[in-house]
C-alpha positions as CSV (number, residue, x, y, z in Angstrom):
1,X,41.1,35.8,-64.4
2,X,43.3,35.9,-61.7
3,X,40.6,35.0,-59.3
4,X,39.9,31.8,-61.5
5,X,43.4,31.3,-60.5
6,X,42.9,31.6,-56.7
7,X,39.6,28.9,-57.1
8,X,42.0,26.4,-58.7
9,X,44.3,27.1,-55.9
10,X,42.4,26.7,-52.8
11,X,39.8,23.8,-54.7
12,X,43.7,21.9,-55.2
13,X,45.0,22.3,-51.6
14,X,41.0,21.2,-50.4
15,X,40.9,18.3,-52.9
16,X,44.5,17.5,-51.5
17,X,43.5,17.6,-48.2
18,X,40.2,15.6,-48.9
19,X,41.5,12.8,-51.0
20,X,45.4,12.7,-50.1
21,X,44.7,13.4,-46.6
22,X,42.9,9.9,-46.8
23,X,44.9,8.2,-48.7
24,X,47.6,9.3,-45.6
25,X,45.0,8.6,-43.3
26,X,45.4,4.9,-43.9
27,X,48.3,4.6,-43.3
28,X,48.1,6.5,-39.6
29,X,45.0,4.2,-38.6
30,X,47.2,1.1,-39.8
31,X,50.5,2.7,-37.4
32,X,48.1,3.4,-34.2
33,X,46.4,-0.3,-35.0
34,X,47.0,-3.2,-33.5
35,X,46.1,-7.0,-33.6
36,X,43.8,-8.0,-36.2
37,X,42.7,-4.6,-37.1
38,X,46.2,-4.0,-38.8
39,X,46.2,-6.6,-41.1
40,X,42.6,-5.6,-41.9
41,X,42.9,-1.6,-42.4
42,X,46.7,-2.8,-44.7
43,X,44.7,-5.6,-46.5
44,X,41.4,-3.0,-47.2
45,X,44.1,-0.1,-47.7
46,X,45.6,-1.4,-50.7
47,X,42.7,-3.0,-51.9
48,X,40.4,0.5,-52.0
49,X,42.8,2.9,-52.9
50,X,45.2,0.7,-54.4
51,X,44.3,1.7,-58.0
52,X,43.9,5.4,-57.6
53,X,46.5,6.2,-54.8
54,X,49.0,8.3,-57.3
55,X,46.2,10.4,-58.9
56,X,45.4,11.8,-55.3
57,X,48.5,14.2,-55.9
58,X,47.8,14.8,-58.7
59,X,45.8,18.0,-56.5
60,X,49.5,18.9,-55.5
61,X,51.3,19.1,-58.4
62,X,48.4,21.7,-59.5
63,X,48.8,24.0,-56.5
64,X,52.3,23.6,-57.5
65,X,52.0,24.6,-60.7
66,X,50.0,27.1,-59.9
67,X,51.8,28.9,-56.9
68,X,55.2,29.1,-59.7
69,X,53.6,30.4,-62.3
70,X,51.2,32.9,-60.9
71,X,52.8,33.2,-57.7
72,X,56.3,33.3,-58.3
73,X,57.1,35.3,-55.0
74,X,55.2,33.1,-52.8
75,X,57.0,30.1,-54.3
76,X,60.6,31.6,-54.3
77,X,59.5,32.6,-50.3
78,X,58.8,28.7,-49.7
79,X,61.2,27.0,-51.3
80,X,64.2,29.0,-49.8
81,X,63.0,29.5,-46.3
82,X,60.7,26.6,-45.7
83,X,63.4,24.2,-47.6
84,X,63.6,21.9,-44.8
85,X,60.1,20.5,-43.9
86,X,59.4,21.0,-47.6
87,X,62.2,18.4,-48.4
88,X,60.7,16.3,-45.6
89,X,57.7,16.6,-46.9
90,X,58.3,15.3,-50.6
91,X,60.9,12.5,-48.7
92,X,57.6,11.2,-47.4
93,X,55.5,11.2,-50.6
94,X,58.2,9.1,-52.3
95,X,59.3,6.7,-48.9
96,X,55.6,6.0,-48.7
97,X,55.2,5.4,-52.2
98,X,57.9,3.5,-52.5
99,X,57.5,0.8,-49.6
100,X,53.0,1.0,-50.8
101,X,54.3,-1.0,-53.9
102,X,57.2,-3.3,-52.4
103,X,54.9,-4.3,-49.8
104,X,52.7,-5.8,-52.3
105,X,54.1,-6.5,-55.3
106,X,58.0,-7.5,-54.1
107,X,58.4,-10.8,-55.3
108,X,59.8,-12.4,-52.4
109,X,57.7,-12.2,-49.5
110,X,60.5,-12.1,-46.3
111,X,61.3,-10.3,-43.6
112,X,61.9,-7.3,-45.7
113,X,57.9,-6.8,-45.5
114,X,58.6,-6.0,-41.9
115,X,60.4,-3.0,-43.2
116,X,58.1,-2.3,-46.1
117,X,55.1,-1.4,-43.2
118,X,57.0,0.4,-41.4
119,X,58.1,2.6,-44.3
120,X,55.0,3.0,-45.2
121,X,53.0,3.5,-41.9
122,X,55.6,6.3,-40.7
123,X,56.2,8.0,-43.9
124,X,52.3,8.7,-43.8
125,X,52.4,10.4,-40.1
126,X,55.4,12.4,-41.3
127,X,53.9,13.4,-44.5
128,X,50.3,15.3,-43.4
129,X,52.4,16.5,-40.5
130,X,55.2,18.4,-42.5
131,X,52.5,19.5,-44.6
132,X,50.2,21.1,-41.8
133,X,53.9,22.4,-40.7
134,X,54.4,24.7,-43.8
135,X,50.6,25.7,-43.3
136,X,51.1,26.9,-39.4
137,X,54.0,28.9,-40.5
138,X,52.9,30.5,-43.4
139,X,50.3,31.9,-40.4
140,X,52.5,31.8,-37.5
141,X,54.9,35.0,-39.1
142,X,57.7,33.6,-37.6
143,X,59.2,34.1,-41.5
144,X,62.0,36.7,-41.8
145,X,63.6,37.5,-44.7
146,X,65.9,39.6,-43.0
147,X,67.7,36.7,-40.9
148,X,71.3,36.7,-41.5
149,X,72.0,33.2,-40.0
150,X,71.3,29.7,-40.5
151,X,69.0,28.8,-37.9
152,X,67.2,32.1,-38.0
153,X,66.6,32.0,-41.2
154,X,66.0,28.1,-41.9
155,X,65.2,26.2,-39.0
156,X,63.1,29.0,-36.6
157,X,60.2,29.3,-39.0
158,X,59.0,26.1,-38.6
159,X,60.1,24.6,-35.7
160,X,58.0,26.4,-33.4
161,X,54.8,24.9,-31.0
162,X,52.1,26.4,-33.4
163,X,53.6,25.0,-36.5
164,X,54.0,21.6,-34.6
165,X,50.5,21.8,-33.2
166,X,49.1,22.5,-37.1
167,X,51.2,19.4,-38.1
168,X,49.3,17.5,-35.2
169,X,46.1,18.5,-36.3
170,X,46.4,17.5,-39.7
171,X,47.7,14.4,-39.2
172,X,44.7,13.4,-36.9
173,X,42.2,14.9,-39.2
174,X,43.6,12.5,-41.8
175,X,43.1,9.4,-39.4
176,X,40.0,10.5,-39.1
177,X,39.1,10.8,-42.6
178,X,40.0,7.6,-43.8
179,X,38.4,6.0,-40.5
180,X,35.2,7.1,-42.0
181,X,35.8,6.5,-45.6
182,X,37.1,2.5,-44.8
183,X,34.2,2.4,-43.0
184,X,32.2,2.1,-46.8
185,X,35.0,0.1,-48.6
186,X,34.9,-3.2,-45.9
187,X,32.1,-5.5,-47.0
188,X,31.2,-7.0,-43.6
189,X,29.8,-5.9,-40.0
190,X,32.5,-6.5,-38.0
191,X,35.2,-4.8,-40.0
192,X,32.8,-1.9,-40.3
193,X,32.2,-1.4,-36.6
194,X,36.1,-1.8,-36.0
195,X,36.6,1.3,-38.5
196,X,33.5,3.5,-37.3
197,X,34.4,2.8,-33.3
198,X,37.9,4.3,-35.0
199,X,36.6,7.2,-36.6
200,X,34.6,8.3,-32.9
201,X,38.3,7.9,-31.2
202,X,39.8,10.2,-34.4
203,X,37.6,12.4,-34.2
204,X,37.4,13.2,-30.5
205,X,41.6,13.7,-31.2
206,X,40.6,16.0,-34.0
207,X,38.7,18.3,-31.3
208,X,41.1,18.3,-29.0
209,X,44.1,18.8,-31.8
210,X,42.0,21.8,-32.8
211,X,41.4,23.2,-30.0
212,X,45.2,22.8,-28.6
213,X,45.5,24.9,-31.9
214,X,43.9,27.8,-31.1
215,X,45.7,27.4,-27.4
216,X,48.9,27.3,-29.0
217,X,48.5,30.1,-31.0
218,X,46.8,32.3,-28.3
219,X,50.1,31.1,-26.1
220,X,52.6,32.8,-29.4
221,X,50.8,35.8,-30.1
222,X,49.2,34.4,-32.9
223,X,45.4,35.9,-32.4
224,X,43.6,33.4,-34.9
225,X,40.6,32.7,-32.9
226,X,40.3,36.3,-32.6
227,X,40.9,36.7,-36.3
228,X,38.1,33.9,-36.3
229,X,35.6,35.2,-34.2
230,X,35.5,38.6,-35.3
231,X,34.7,37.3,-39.2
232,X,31.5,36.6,-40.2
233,X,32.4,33.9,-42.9
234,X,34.7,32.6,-40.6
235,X,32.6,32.5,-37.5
236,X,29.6,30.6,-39.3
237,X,32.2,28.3,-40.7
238,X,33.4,27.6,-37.7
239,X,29.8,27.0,-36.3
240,X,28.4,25.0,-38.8
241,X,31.7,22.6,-38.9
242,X,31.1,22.7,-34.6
243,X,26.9,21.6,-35.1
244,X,28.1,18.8,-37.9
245,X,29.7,17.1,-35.0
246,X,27.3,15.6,-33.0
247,X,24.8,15.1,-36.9
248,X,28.4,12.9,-38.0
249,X,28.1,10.9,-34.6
250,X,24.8,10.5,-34.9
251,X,25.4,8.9,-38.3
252,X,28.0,6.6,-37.8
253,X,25.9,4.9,-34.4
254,X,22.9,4.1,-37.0
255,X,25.7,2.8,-39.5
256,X,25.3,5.0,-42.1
257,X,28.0,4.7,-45.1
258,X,27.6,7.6,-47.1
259,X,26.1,10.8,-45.4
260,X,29.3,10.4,-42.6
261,X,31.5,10.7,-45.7
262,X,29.6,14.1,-46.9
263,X,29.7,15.5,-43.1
264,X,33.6,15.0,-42.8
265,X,34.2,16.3,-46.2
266,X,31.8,19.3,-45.3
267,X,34.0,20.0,-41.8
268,X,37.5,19.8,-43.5
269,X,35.9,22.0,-46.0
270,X,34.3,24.2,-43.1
271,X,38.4,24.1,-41.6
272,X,39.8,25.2,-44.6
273,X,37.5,28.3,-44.4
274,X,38.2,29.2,-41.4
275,X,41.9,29.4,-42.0
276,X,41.5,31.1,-45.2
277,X,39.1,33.5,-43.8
278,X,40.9,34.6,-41.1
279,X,44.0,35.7,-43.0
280,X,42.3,37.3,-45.4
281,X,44.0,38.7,-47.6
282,X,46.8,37.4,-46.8
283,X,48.5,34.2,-47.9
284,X,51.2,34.5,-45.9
285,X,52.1,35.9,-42.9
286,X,56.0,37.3,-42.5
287,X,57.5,38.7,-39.3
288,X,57.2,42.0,-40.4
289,X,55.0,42.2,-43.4
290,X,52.2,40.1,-45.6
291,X,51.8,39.0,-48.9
292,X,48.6,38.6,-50.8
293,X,48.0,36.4,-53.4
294,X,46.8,39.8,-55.0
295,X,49.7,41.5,-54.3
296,X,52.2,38.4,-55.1
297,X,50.5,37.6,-58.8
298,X,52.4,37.9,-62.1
299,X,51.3,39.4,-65.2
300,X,47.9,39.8,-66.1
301,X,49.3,38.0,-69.6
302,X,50.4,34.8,-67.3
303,X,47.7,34.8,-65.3
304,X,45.5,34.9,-68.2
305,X,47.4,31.8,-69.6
306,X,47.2,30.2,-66.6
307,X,43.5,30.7,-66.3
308,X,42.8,29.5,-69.4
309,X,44.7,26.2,-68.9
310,X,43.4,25.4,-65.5
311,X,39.5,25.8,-67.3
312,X,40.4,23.8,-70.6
313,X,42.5,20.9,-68.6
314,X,39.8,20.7,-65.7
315,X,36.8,20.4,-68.7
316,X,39.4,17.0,-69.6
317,X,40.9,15.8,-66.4
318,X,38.6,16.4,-63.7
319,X,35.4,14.6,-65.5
320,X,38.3,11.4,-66.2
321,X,39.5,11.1,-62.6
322,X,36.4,11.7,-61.0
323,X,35.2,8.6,-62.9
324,X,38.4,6.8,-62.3
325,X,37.5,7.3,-58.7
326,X,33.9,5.8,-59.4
327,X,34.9,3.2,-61.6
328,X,36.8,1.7,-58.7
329,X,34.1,2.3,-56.0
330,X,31.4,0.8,-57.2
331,X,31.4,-2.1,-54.9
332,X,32.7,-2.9,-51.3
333,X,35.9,-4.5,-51.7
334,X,36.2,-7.6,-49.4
335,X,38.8,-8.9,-47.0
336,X,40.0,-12.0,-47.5
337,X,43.0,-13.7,-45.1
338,X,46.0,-13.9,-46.6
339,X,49.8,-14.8,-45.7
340,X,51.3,-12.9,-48.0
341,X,52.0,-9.9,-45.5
């Protein structure tokens, strides 16, 4: 059971990643827009993921769940010494939250509105990049349990180059999600080539974010292209995410909708590997030890319990929001002019 467990977690933080990151991603294309592209991407951004944009974390209050109560010492480990970025992190959800529905729905439409966008735009950059934060330090082993003062203990973890290079990457790999996946919702050529000629600029950052990764961490002592390498799994992930490149490029020229969407699910899927992978089995990394998630689980009773909900709510909850999803996709939204915002 307790590897049932581990599926749940790593198909949460994936599904996260996937569906949140583009929901984030919006946001980031709308912030690095300009002209008539930004009222298009904010008019097609609420529009397409308007209905479903709270479900998306859904994926992590599940790897929440799941890290407290069948991880207890991995939780206890992140919320005290990774406090920080963690509060940032959560500051985002709700800032960008918050401003997504006063945006649209505040009843007086004035200068506030201003505000409103640019709640929203920065608070999804600093979301995806606190997040890929905690996942370059969990990985860095710049943790110490044994620091006796502040900034040791609370502050050096995190704010390092490889934890701010991870943050990087993940916020460009969300731009470049939703490029592609706005690509499908807009319902005319032109807003289609503005959103695919975005998606070959995103993901050219996404190489070059990924690489400076591997630089970084090189640069710090941090051998995970070694690590990489030297796997198997990890080495023909790594491959096959390197030969989708040029296939997803290939797509979006000839103005293909869905297969791009597939490819760039398939390479954040392929990144994910990697990383997990090459810490294997480790979940995190400390400065002078590791825990497992084997080593780090509660009671076989618990994880048994936890097993069993995870099956029965996923045979109730995934079939519901995957159709939710579908429900709401079934036809390009359009763009239509307005001077509300």
């Amino acid at each position: 059971m307790l590897y049932v467990v581990i599926a749940f977690l790593y198909l949460s933080i994936l599904f996260y990643l996937l569906f949140g990151g583009a929901d984030f991603g919006a946001g980031i294309i709308e912030l690095f827009s300009r002209g008539s592209l930004k009222e298009r991407t904010r008019l097609l951004t609420y529009q397409a993921i308007g209905p479903i944009w709270e479900a998306n974390h859904m994926w992590l209050i599940i790897t929440i769940v799941i890290l407290f109560v069948g991880f207890p010492e991995i939780y206890t480990l992140a919320s005290v010494y990774l406090h920080i970025p963690l509060s940032l992190l959560l500051i985002g959800i709700i800032a960008r939250g918050t401003a997504f529905i006063f945006r649209h729905y505040d009843a007086v439409k004035d200068h506030f509105q201003k505000i409103y966008n640019l709640i929203f735009v920065y608070s999804s950059f600093m979301t995806p990049f606190f997040l890929g934060i905690l996942a370059g330090t969990a990985i860095s082993g710049r943790i110490d349990p044994d620091a006796t003062d502040f900034v040791s203990a609370y502050i050096h973890p995190w704010l390092g180059w490889f934890p701010l290079s991870v943050g990087l990457f993940t916020v460009v790999i969300c731009g470049f999600l939703a490029a592609v996946f706005l690509i499908g919702e807009a319902n005319n050529n032109e807003d289609r080539d503005l959103f695919r000629e975005k998606a070959f600029r995103m993901n050219i950052l996404t190489v070059i974010t990924g690489g400076l990764v591997f630089l970084v961490g090189e640069w710090e002592g941090i051998r995970l292209f070694t690590e990489l390498v030297n796997h198997p799994i990890g080495l023909l992930a790594l491959v096959l995410a390197t030969v989708s490149l040029p296939i997803t490029w290939y797509l979006l020229k000839k103005k293909k909708v869905y297969w791009p969407r597939v490819l760039v699910g398939f390479q954040i899927t392929m990144i994910l590997v990697t990383l997990m992978v090459s810490q294997h089995p480790d979940f995190i990394i400390l400065k002078n030890s590791t825990i497992s998630l084997q080593n780090a689980a509660a009671g076989e009773s618990t994880i048994f319990a936890l097993a069993m909900a995870l099956l029965i709510g996923g045979l109730f909850i995934l079939p519901a929001l995957f159709y939710l999803i579908y429900s709401f996709q079934k036809q390009p939204v359009s763009i239509k002019k307005s001077n509300q915002h």
